[in-house]
C-alpha positions as CSV (number, residue, x, y, z in Angstrom):
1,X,-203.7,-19.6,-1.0
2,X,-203.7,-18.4,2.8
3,X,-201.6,-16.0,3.8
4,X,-201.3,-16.0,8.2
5,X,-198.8,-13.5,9.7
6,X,-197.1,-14.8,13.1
7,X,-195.4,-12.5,15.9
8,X,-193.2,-13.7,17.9
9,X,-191.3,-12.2,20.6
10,X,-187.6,-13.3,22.1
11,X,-185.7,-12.1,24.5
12,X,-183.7,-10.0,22.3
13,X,-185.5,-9.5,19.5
14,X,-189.2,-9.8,17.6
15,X,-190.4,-11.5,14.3
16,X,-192.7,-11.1,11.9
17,X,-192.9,-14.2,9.9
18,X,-195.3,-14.1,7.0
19,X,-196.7,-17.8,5.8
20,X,-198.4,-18.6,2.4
21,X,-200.1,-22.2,2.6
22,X,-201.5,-23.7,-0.4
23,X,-202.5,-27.4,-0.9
24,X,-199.7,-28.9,1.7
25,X,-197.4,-26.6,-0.2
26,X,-195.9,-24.0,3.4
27,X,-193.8,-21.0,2.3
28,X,-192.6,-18.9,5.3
29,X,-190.0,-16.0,4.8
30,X,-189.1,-13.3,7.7
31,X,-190.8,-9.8,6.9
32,X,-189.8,-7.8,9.6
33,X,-187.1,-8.1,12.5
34,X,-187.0,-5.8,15.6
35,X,-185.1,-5.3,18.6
36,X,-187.2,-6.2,22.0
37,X,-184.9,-3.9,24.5
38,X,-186.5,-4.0,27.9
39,X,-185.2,-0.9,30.0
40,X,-185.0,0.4,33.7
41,X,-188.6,3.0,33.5
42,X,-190.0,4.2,37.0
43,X,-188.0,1.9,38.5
44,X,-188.2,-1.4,37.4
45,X,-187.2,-3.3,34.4
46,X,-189.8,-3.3,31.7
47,X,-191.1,-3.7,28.4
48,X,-191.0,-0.9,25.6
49,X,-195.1,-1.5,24.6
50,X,-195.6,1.3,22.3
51,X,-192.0,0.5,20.6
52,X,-193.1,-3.0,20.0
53,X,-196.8,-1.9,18.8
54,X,-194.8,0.4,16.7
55,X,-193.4,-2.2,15.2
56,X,-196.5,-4.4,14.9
57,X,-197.7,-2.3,12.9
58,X,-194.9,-1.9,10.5
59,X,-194.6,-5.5,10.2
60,X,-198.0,-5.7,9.1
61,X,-197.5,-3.1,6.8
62,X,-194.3,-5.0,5.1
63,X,-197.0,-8.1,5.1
64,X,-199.5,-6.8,2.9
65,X,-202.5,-8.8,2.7
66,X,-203.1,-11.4,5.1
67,X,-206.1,-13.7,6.8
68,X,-205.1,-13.9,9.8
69,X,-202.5,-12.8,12.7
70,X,-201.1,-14.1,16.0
71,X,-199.0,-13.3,18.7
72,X,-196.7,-15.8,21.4
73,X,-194.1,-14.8,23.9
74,X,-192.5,-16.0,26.8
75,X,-194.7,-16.8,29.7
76,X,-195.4,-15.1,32.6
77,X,-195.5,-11.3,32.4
78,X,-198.6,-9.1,32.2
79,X,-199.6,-6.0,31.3
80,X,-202.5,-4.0,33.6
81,X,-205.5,-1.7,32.3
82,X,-207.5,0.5,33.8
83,X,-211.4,1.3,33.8
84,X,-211.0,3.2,30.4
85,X,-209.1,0.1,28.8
86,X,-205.7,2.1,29.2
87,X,-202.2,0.6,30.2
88,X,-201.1,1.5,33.8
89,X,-197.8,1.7,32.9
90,X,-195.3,-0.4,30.4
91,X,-195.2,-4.3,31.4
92,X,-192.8,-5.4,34.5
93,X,-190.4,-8.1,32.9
94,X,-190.1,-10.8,34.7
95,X,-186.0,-10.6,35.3
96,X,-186.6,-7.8,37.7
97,X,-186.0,-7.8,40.8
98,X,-189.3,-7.4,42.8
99,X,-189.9,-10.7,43.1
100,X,-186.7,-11.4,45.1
101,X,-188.2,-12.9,48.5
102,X,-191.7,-13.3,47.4
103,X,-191.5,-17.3,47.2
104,X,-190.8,-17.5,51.0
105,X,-193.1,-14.4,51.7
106,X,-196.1,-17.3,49.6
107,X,-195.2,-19.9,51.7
108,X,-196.4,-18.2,54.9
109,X,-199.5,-18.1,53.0
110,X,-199.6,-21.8,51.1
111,X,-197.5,-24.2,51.3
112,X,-194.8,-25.5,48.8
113,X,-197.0,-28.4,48.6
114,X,-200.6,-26.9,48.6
115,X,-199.7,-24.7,45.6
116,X,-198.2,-27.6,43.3
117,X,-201.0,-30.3,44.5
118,X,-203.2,-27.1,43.2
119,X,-201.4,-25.7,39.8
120,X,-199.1,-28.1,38.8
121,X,-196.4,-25.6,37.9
122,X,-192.6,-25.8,39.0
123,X,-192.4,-23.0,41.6
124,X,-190.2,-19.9,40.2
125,X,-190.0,-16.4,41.7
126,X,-190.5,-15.5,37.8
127,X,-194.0,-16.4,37.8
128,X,-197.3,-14.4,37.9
129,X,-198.2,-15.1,41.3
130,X,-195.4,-14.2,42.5
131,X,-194.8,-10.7,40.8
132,X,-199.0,-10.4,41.7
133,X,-197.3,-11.0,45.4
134,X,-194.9,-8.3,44.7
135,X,-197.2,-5.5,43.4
136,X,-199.1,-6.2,46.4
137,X,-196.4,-5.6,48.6
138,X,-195.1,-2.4,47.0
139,X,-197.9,-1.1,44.9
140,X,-201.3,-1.8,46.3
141,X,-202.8,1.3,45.0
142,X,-201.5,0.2,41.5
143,X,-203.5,-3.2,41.8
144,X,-207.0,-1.6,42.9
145,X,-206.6,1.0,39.6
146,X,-206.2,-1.9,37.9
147,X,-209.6,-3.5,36.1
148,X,-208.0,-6.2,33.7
149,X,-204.8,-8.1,33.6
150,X,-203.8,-9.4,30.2
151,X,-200.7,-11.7,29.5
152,X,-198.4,-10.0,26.7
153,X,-199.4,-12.1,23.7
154,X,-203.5,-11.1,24.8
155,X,-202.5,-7.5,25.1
156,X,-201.0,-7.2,22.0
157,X,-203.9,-8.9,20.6
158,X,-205.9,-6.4,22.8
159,X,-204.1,-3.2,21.4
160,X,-204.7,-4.4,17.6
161,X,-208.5,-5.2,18.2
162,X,-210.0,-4.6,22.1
163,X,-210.5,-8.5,22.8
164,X,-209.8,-8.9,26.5
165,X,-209.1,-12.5,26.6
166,X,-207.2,-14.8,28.4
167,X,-205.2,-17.8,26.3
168,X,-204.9,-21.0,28.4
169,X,-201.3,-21.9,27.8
170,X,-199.9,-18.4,28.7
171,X,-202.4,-18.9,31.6
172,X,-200.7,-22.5,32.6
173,X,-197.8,-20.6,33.4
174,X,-198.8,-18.4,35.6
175,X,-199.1,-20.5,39.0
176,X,-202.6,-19.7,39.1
177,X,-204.7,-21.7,37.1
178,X,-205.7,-25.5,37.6
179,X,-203.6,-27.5,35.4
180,X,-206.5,-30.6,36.2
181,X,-209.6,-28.5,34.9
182,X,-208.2,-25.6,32.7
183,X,-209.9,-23.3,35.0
184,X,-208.5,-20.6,37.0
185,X,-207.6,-21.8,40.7
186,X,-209.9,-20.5,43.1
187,X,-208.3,-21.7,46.4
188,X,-205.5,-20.1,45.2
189,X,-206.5,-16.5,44.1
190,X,-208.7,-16.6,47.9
191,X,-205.4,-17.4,49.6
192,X,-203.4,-14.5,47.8
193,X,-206.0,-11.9,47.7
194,X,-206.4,-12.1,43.9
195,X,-209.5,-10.2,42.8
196,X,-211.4,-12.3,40.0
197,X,-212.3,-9.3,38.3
198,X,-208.5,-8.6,37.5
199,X,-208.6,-12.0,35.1
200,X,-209.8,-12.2,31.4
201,X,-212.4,-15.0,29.9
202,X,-210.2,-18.1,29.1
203,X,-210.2,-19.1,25.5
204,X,-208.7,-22.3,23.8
205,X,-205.7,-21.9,21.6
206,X,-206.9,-21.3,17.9
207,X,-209.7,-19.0,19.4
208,X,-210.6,-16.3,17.1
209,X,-210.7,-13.6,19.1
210,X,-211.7,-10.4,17.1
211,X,-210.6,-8.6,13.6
212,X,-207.9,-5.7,12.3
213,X,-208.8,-4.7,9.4
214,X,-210.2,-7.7,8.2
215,X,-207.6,-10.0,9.3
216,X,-208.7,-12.5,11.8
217,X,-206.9,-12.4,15.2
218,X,-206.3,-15.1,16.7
219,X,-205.1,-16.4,20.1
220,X,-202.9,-18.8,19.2
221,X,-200.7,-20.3,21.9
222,X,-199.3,-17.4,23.8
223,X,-196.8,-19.3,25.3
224,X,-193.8,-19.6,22.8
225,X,-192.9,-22.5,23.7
226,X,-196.6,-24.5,23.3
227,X,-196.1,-22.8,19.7
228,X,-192.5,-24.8,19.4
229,X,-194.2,-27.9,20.6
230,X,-197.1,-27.7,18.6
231,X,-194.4,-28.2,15.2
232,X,-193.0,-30.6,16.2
233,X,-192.7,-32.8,13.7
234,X,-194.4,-35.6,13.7
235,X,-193.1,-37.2,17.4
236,X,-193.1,-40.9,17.6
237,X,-194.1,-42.8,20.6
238,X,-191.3,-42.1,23.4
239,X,-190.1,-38.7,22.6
240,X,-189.5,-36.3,24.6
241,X,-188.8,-32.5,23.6
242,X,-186.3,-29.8,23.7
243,X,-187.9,-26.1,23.1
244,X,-184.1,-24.7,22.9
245,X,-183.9,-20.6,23.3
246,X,-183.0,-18.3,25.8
247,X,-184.7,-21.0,28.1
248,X,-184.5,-24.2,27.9
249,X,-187.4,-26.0,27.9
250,X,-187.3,-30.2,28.4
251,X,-190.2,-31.9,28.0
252,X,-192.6,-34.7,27.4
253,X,-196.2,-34.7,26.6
254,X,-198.9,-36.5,28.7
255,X,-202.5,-37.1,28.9
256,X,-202.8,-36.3,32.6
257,X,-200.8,-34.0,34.6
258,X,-198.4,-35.5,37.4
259,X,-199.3,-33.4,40.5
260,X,-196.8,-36.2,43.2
261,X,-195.1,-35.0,45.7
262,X,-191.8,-36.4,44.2
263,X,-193.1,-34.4,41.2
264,X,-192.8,-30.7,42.9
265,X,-189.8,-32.0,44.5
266,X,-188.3,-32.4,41.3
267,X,-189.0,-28.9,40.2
268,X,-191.4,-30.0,37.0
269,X,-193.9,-28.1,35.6
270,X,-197.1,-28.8,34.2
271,X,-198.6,-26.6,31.6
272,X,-200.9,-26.9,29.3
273,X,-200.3,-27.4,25.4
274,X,-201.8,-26.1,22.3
275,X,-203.6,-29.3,21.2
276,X,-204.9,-29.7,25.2
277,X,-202.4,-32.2,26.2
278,X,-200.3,-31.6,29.6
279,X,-197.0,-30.6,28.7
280,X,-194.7,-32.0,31.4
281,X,-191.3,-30.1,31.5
282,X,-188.5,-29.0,33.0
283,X,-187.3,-24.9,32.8
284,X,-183.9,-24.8,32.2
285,X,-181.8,-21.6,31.2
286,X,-180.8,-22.0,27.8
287,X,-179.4,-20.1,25.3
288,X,-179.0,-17.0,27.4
289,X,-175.7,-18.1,29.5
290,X,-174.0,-18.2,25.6
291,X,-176.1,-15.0,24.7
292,X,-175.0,-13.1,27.8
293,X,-171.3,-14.4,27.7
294,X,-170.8,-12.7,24.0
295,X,-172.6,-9.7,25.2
296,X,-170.1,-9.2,28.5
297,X,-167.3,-9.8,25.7
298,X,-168.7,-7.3,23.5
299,X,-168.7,-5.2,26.6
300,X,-165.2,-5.8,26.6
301,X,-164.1,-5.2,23.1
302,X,-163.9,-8.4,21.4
303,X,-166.7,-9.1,19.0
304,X,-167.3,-12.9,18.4
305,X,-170.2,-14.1,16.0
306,X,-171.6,-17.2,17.4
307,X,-170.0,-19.7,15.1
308,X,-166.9,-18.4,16.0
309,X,-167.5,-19.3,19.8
310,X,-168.8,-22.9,18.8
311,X,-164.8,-23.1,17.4
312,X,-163.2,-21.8,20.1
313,X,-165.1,-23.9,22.3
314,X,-164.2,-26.8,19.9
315,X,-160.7,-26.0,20.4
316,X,-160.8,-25.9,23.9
317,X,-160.3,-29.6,26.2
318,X,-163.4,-31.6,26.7
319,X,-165.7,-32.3,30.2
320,X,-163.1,-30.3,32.7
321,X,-165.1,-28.1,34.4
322,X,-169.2,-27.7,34.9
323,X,-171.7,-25.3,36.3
324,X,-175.4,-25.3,37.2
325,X,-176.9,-23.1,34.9
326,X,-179.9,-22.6,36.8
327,X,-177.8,-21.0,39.9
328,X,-179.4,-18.0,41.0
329,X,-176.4,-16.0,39.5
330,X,-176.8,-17.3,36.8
331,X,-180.2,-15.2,36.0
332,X,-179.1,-11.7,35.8
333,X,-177.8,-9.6,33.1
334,X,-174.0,-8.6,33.4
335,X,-170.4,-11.1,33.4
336,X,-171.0,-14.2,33.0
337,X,-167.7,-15.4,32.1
338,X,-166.9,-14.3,35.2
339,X,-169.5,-16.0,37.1
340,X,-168.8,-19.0,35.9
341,X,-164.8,-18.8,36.5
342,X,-166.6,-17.8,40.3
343,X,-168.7,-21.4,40.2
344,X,-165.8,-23.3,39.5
345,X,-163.6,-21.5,41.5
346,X,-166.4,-22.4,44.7
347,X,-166.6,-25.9,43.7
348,X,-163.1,-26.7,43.0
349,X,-162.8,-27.3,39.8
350,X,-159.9,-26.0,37.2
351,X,-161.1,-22.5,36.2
352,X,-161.7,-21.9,32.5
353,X,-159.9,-18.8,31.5
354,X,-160.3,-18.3,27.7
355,X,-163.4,-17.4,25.5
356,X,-163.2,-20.9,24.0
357,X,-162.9,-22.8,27.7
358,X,-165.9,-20.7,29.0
359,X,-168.3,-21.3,26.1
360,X,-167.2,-25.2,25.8
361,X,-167.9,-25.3,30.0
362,X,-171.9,-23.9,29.2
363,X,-172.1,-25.8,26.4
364,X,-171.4,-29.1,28.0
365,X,-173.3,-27.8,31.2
366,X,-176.3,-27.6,29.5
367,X,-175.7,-31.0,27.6
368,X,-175.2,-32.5,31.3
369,X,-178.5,-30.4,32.6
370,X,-180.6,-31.8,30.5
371,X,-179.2,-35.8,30.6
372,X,-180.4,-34.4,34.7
373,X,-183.5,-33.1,33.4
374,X,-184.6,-36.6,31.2
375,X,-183.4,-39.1,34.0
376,X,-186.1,-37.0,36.3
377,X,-189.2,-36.7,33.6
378,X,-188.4,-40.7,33.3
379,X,-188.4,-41.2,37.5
380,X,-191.4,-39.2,37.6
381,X,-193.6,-40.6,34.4
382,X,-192.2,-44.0,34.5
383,X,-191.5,-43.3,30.7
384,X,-188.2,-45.2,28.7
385,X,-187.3,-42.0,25.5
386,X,-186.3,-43.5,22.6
387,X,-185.3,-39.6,21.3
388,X,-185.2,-36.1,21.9
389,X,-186.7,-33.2,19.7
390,X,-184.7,-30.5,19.9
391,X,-186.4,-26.9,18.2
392,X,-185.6,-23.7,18.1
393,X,-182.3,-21.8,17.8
394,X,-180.9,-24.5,19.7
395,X,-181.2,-26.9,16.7
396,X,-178.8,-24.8,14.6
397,X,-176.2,-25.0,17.4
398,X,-174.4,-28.2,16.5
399,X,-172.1,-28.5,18.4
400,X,-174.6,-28.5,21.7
401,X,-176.9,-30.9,19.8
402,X,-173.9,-33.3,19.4
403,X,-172.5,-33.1,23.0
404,X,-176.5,-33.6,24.1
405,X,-176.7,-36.8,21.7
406,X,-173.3,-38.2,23.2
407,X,-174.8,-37.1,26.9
408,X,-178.4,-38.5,27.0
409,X,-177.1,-41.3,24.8
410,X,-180.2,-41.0,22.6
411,X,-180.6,-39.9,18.8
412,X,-180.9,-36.1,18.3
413,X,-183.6,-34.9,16.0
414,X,-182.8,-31.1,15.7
415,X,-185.3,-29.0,14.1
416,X,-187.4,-26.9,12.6
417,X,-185.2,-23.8,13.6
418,X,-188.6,-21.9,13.2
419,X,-190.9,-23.7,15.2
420,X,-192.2,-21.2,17.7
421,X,-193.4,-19.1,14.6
422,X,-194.4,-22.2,12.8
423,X,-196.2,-23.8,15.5
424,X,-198.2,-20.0,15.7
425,X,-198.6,-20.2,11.9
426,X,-200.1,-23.8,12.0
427,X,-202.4,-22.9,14.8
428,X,-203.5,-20.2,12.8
429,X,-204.2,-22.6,9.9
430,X,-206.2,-24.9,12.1
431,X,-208.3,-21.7,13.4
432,X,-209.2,-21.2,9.2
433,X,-210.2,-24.4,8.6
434,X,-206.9,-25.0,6.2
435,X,-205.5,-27.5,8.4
436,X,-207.5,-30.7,10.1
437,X,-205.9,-30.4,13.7
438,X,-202.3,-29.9,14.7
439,X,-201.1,-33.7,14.1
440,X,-201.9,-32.9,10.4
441,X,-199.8,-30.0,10.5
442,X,-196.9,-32.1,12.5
443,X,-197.1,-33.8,9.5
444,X,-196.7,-30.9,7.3
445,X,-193.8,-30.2,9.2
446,X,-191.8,-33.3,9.3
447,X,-192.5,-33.2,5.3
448,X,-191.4,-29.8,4.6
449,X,-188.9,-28.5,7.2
450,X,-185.0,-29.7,7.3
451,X,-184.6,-31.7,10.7
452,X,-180.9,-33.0,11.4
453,X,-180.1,-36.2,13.2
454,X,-177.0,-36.9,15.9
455,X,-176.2,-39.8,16.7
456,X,-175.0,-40.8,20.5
457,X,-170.9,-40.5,20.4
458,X,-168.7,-41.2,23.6
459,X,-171.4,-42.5,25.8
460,X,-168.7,-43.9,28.2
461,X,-167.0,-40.5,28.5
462,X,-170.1,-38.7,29.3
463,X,-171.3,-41.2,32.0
464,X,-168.1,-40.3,33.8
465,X,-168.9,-36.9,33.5
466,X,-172.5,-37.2,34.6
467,X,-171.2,-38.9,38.0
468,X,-169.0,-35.9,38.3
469,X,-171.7,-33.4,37.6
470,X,-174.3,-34.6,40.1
471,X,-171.7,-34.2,42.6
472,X,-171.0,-30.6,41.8
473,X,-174.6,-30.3,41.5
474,X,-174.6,-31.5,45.3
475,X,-172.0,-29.2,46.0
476,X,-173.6,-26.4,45.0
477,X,-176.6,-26.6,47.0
478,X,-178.8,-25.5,44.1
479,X,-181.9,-27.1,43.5
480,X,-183.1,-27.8,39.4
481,X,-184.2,-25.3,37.2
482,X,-185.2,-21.7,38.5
């Protein structure tokens, strides 16, 4: 029996999920749960590193034995070292605000155009280059101390054994590395001033990168959601997949990346997967407008698990009111129940005023989102889906996987729940040899995980409401995901 230990980190909260695989027998049960609490520190919003390490540790400990461990979290965000190896300072997250203005501030330097045609990734203020930009701009003394960057799932990799690595598919999303090759962009790090030195050795996913204590460690896909791809299970031709958590994350896989014009106007983003396959896909805020919403009510005194917001919004009237959920106020921490009373209010639609109309108006925004978000991977691959994968937490929320069946007017396969930390674990399976490749462990999955089917209900109604939703979309003025 092999016993792999998987971190993975949320927006909220990390995991430790502890796997024991034994002749296509997978038994995976939650060892240790801690909160991931970024907090204002010197000025920004960042990371709590040595709270989180603290915690690695302790879920190791809880683990006992194990072969092997790995580590995936969102994209994006870096931590800096210095010439002695030491952090310069906890990890910016990427919802701060430094990066306000820094998209404009690039294009002075390289076009819109030049940077897609170069990276293949759906330009967002959020992303490395861009908070690279930033430091530049207020803290070029920080950047010349600084003699590695490491993306989070390498540093915490990093801390446990001194690899200094770089894993490709947190690299993909970092607007700086060639999407075509799998190498780092060098027309791109001249333009912006990017010193080489500053980036680790690429390695594969399923790299073993060093030991702890005589558990492999191993770089499985950093990005969270390759690891969500990577289980899931067992995709027939034609469909397309929903990595459904605080983001949203709509997608297809492809053998070549799509670097069109129409492409980058479209907002899709190319990045690269654990089994080396182009993930083409859409960012969408998830998870985080329903997330937020109970959080500003907690705020307020009213304490509603999330079942009981799935009834209210079940109670509330269908399709009267919709939002963007990638506006830019949208993003931010704070009340947004009363953003989107605002968004309505702007675009002339009926307000929602209770808890139940608010979370029914997100829920069926994100349903109409991402019937937007499949009619564009189709325009831009050519591609007919025949269904859509959704995994992740999003799979447990019924009633959105219902409305998205009825919207896209496409079956609903919903599930594995798990499948960031199982895609880690399988990864880590392939990396020991226990596993052929990662199709024979999307097989593993399909055979031993519960996946839920929704069928396509009210097609007509939705149609209606998708005319009315490009129109406020219009009306808006926002453009796609963020």
């Amino acid at each position: 029996m092999k016993r792999v230990l998987a971190f993975d980190f949320g927006a909220s909260s990390g995991r430790a999920i502890l796997a024991e695989y034994r002749d296509g027998d997978l038994r995976c049960q939650e060892v240790h749960r801690f909160d991931n609490q970024p907090r204002q520190s010197e000025g920004h919003f960042r990371w709590n590193f040595a709270e989180l390490m603290a915690n690695v540790y302790l879920g190791m400990e809880k683990a006992g034995p194990f072969e092997s461990v790995g580590f995936d979290t969102w994209g994006v965000d870096f931590g800096l070292l210095d010439e002695g190896g030491h952090l310069l300072g906890d990890p910016v997250h990427y919802r701060d605000s430094r990066t306000e203005g820094m998209v404009e501030l690039a294009r002075r330097i390289l076009s819109e155009e030049q940077l897609y045609a170069a990276t293949g990734n759906q330009i967002m203020p959020i992303n490395t280059l861009f908070q690279l930009l930033a430091l530049k701009q207020s803290q070029p003394e920080l950047l010349e101390r600084a003699r590695r960057l490491l993306f989070m799932p390498d540093l915490f990799a990093y801390a446990l054994c001194g690899a200094e690595v770089c894993e490709t598919t947190i690299a993909s999303t970092s607007q700086m590395l060639d999407v075509r090759t799998g190498g780092w962009s060098q027309p791109v790090l001249d333009a912006f001033g990017i010193p080489a030195r500053l980036l680790a050795p690429r390695v594969d996913s399923g790299s073993v990168v060093g030991t702890y204590q005589g558990a492999r460690v191993i770089a499985v896909a950093g990005h969270d959601t390759q690891c969500a791809v990577a289980a899931m299970p067992a995709p027939k031709p034609g469909a397309a997949f929903l990595s459904c958590g605080t983001w949203s994350l709509l997608g297809c896989e492809l053998d070549q990346p799509v670097l069109t014009e129409e492409s980058r106007a479209l907002a899709l983003s190319n990045e690269r997967g654990a089994n080396g396959r182009v993930n083409y896909l859409k960012n969408i805020i998830g998870l985080w407008l329903v997330q937020e919403s109970r959080r500003q009510w907690q705020r307020e005194g009213k304490d509603y698990s999330f079942s009981q917001l799935e009834q209210l919004a079940l109670e509330a009237p269908p399709l009267q009111n919709f939002i963007d959920p990638d506006a830019p106020e949208f993003t931010p921490p704070g009340d947004i129940p009363g953003r989107v009373r605002d968004f309505c209010r702007r675009t002339g639609q009926p307000v929602p005023e209770t808890v139940g109309q608010v979370t029914r108006c997100i829920y069926e925004s994100l349903a109409l989102k991402y019937r937007f978000a499949l009619t564009q991977l189709s325009r831009a691959t050519g591609q007919s889906f025949t269904a859509l994968h959704i995994m992740g937490g999003g799979a447990q929320a019924k009633l959105l996987c219902r409305m998205t069946a009825g919207c896209i007017g496409l079956p609903v396969l919903a599930g594995p729940v798990e499948a960031t930390a199982l895609g880690n674990v399988l990864i880590q399976l392939v990396a020991l040899g226990e596993l052929a490749d990662l199709e024979e462990g999307r097989a593993l999955i399909a055979r031993t995980q519960p996946v839920g089917r929704y069928e396509p209900e009210d097609t007509a109604l939705w149609a209606d409401a998708f005319h009315r939703y490009q129109a406020i979309l219009n009306q808006s003025a926002t453009k796609g995901g963020i």
